[in-house]
C-alpha positions as CSV (number, residue, x, y, z in Angstrom):
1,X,-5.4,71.7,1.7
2,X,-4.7,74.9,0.7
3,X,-4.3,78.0,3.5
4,X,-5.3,81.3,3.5
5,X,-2.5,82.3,5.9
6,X,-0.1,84.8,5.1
7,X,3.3,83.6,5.3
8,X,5.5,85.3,8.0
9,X,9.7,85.8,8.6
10,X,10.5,83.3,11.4
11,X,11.5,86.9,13.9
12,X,7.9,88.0,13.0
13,X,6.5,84.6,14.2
14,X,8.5,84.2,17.2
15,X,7.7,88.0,18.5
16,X,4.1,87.7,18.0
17,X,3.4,84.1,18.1
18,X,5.2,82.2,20.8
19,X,2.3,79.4,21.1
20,X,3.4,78.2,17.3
21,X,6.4,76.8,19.0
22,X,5.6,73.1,20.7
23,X,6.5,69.9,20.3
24,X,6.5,69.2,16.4
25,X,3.8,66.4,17.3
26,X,1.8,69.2,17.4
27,X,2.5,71.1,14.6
28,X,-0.9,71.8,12.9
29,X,-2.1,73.4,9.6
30,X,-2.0,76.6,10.7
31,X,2.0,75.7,11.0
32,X,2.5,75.7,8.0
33,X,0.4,77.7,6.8
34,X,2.3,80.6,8.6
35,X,5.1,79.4,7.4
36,X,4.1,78.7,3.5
37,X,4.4,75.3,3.3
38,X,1.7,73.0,1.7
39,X,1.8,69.3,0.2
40,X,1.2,68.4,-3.4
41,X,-0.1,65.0,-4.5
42,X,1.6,63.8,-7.8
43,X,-0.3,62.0,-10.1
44,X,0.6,58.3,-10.3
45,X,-0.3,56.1,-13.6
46,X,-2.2,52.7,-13.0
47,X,0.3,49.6,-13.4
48,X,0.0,47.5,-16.6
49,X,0.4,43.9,-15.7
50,X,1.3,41.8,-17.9
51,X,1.1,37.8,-18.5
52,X,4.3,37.7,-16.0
53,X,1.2,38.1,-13.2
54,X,-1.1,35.9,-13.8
55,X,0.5,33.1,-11.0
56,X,0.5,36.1,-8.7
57,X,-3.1,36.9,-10.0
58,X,-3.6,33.2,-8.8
59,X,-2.5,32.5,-5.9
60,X,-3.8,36.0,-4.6
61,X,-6.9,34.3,-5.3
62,X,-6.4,31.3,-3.5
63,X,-5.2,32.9,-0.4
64,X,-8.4,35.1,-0.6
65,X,-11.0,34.6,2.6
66,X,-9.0,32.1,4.6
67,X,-6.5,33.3,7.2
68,X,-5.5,29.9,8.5
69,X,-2.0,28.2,7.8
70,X,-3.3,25.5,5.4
71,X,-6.2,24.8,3.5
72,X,-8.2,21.7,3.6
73,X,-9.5,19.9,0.3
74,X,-11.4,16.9,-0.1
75,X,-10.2,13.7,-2.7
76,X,-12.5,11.1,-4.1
77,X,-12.3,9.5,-1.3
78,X,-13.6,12.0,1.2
79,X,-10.5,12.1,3.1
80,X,-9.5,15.6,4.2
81,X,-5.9,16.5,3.0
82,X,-4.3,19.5,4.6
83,X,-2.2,21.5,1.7
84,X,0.2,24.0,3.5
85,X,-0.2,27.8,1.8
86,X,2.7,29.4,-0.4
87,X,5.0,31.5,2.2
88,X,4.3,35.5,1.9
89,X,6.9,37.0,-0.3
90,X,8.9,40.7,1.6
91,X,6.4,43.1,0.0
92,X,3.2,41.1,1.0
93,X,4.3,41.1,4.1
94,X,5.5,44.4,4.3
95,X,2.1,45.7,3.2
96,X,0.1,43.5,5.6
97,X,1.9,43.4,8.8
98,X,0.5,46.0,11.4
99,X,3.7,45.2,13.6
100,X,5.8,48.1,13.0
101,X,9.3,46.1,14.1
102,X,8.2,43.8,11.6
103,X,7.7,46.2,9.0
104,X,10.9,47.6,9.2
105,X,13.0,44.7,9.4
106,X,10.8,43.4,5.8
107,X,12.0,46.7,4.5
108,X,15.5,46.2,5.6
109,X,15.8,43.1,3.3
110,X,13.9,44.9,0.6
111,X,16.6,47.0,0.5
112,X,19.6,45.8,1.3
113,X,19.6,42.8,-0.7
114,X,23.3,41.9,-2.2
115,X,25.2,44.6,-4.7
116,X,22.2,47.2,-4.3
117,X,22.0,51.0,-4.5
118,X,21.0,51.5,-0.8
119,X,22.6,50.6,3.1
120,X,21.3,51.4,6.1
121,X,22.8,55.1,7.1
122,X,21.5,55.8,10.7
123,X,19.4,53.4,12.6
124,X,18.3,56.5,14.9
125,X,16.5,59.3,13.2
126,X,18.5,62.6,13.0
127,X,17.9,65.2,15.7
128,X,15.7,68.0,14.4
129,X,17.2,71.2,16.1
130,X,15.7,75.1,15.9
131,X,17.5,78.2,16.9
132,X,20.7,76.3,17.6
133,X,18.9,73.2,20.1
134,X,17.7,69.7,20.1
135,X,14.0,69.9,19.9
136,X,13.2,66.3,18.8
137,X,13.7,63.2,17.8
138,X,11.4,61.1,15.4
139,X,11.5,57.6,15.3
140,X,13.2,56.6,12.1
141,X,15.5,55.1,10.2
142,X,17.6,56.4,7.4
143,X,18.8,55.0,4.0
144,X,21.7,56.5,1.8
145,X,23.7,55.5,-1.4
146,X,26.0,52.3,-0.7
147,X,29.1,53.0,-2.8
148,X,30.0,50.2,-5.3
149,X,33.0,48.8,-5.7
150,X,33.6,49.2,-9.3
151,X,32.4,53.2,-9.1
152,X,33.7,56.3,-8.2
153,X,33.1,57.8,-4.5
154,X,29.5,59.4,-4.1
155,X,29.8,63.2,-4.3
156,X,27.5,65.2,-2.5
157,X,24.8,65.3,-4.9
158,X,24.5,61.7,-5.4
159,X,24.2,61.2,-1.6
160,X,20.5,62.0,-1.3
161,X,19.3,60.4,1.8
162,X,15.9,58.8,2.6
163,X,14.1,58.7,5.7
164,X,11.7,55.8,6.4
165,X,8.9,56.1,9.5
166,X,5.6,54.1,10.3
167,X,3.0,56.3,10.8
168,X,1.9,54.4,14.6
169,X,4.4,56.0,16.1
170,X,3.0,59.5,15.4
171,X,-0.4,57.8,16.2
172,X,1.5,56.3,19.4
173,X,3.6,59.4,20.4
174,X,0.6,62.0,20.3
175,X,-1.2,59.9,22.3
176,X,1.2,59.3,25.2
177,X,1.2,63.0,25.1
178,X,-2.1,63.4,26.8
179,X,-2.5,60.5,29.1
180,X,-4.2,62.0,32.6
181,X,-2.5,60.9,35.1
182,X,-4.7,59.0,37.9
183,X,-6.3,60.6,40.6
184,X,-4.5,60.2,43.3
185,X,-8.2,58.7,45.7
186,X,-10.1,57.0,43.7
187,X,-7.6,56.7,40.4
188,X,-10.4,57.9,38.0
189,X,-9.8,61.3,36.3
190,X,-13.1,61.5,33.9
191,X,-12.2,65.1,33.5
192,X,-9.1,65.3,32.6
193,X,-9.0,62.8,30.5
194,X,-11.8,64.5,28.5
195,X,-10.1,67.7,28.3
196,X,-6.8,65.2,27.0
197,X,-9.4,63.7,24.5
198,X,-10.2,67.0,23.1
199,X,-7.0,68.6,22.4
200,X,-6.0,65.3,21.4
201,X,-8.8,65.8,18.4
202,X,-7.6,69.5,17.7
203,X,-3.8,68.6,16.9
204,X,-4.7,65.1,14.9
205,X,-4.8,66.1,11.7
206,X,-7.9,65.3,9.3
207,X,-6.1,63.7,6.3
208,X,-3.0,62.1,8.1
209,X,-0.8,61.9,4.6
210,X,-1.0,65.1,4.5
211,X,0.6,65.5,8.5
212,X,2.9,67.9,9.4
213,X,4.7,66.0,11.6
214,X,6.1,65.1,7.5
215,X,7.8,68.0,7.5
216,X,9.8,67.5,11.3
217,X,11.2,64.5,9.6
218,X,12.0,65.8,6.5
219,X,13.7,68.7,7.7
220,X,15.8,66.8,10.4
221,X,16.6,64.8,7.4
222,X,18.0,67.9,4.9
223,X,19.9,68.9,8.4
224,X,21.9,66.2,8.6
225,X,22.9,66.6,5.0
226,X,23.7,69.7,5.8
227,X,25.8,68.8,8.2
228,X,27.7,66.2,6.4
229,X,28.6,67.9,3.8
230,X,32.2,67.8,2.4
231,X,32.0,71.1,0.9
232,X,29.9,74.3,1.9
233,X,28.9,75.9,-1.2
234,X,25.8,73.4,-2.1
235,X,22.1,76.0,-2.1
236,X,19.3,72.9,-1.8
237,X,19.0,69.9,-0.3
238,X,16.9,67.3,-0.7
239,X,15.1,65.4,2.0
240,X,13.0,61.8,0.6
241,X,10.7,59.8,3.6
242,X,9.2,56.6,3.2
243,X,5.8,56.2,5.1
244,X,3.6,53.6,5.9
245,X,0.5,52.9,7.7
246,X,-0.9,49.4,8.7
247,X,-4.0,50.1,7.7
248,X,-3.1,51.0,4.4
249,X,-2.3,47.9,2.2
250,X,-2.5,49.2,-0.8
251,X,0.1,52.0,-0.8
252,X,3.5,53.0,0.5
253,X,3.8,56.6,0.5
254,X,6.9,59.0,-0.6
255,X,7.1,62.4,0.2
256,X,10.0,64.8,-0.9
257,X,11.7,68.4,-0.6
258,X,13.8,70.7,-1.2
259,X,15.2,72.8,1.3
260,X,17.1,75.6,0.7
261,X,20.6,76.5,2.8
262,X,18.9,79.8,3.3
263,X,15.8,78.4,5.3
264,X,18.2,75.8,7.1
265,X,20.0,78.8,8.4
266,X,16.7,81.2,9.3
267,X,16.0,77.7,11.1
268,X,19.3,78.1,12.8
269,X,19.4,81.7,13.7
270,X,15.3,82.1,13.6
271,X,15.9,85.6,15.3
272,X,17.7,86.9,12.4
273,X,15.2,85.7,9.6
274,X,13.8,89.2,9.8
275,X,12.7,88.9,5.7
276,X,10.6,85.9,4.7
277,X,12.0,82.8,3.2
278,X,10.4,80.6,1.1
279,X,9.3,76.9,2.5
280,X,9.2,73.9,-0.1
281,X,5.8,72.2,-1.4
282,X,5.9,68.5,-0.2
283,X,5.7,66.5,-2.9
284,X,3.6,62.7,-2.2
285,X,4.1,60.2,-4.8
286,X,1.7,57.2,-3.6
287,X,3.8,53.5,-4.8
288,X,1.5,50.7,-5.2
289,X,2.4,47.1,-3.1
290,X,1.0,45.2,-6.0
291,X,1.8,43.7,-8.2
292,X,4.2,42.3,-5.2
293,X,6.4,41.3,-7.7
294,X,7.7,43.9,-8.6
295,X,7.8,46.1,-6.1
296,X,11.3,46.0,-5.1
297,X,11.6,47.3,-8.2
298,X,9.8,50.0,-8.7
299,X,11.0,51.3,-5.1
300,X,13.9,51.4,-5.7
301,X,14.2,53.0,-9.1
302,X,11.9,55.6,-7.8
303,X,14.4,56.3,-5.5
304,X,17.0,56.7,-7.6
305,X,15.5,59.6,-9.8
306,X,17.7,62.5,-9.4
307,X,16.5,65.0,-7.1
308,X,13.8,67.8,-8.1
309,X,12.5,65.5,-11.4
310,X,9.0,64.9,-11.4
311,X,9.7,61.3,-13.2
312,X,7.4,58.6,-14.1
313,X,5.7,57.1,-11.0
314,X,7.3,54.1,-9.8
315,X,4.4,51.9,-11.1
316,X,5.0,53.3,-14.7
317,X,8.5,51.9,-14.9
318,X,9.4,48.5,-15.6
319,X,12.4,46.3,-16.8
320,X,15.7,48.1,-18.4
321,X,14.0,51.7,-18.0
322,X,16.4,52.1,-15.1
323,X,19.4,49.8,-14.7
324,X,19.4,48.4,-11.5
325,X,20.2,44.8,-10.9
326,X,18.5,42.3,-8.7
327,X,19.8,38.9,-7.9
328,X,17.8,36.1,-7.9
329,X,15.9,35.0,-5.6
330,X,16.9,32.9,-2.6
331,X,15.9,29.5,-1.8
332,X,14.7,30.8,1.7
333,X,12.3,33.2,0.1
334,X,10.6,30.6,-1.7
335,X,9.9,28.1,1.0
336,X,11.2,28.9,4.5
337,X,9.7,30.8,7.1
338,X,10.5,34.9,7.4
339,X,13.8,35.2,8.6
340,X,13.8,38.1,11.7
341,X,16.4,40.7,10.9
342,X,17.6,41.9,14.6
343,X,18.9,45.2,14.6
344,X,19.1,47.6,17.7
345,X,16.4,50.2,16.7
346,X,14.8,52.9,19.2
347,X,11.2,52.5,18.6
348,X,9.7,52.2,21.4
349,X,6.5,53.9,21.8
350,X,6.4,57.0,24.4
351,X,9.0,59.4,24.4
């Protein structure tokens, strides 16, 4: 969505407009808008599949209409024989699970699978801080570069980290932000809660990939780089974040940017940024689950494009168009139950 707002110095906006300045839950349009910062939806190219599909094609099919553990089918005798279901492979579940817990610790093994690219970096989110303090928190995870044995150390511009988040907990935290409280007689508080409901409405945005709440992330993201850098002399820096929704099964959704050490330190010293500087464009890149087969894959060499490349889509690259190696699979994946990866994550829901 495109804003008619005229972009403001971060002095000008804290002078004039002190209401801009809440929780980044509630970050609106008009945010950035005021700022002049606005997404931009890359085009992705339909996947190709080839014959390599067809037993996914098939057993897709089978599994279609019937969420029960086993099927039933009848021989020539009549006798019913029960015929257990092929397990769910990491993506399919990823994809289909609403549990967010669960979600993460599928993507945890998509990941992190033996002599990869990626490692877990933080299992908190980075802080998000503005004029010098903590404002926030968001619940995520980030991913950075594992270094390989048989390679160099990472330098700073290989390190580009990437964020991952599940959009209930924006859903989740908005919400805990405008329970009424009971009344303290009767316990009902109609009118508050109404009044809760309808601010509620005002700060959900109308297309939620296209959230601000994105950019929080993001930026507390490109902080943290900035903050671990080994030398000082680096001018952009490149935030990625991974985001999914349960009720999207079709998609997993990348966003990226580019912030520049100038805006990271009007962010830090907002009263100073008495000229304008500019904001990135969010970039979405939308990575189809299927075929499930290859999606481990195609994450993964998306992620590894170099920073500020507008690259083939993930679903346009296949095979030795990026070397990355992938072991084969395990004989748990093929016939054992999901295997729960137990990791001391904050995501609990409320503040």
């Amino acid at each position: 969505m495109q804003s008619s707002l005229t972009p403001q110095p971060l002095a000008y906006l804290m002078r004039y407009h002190r209401e801009l300045f809440v929780d980044p839950l509630f970050w609106t349009s008009r945010h950035l808008g005021l700022v002049g910062c606005r997404f931009k939806l890359l085009e992705s190219t339909e996947y190709t599949q080839d014959n390599t599909d067809v037993h996914q094609a098939q057993n897709n099919n089978n599994n279609n209409n019937n969420n029960n553990d086993t099927h039933e089918f009848s021989d020539t005798s009549h006798e019913l024989v029960r015929v257990p279901l092929l397990p769910l492979s990491d993506p399919e579940r990823f994809a289909k699970n609403r549990a967010p817990l669960m979600k993460l610790s599928t993507l945890y093994r998509i990941l992190e699978y033996e002599g990869g690219p990626f490692e877990e970096h933080r299992k908190k989110g980075p802080k998000f801080f503005f004029s010098g303090q903590e404002i926030h928190r968001p619940k995520s995870v980030v991913f950075g570069r594992r270094k390989q044995a048989s390679q160099p150390p990472l330098d700073d511009d290989s390190q580009i980290l990437v964020g991952y988040f599940d959009y209930t907990w924006a859903i989740c935290g908005r919400k805990d932000k405008f329970q009424a409280r009971s009344h303290p007689g009767n316990g009902n508080n109609a009118p508050v809660g109404r009044l809760y409901q309808k601010r509620l409405a005002q700060i959900t945005p109308t297309n939620w990939q296209e959230d601000p709440y994105f950019v929080c992330i993001l930026l507390s993201i490109a902080q943290l780089q900035e903050r671990s850098l080994t030398t000082k002399d680096r001018k952009t820096h490149t935030s990625r974040l991974l985001v999914a929704k349960w009720q999207d099964c079709e998609f997993i959704h990348l966003y990226e940017a580019q912030f520049t050490s100038e805006l990271l330190e009007a962010i830090k010293n907002p009263k100073n940024a008495t000229t304008y500087t500019n904001w990135p464009t969010i970039t979405q890149k939308k990575i189809p689950f299927k075929p499930f087969d290859t999606f481990r894959q195609r994450l993964v060499a998306e992620l590894l494009l170099p920073a500020n490349q507008d690259g083939p889509i993930a679903s346009d690259i296949k095979g030795g168009d990026v070397d990355v190696t992938f072991p084969a699979k395990r004989p748990h994946e093929q016939g054992e139950e999901m295997r729960i990866v137990r990791r001391k994550v904050d995501m609990g829901c409320g503040d």
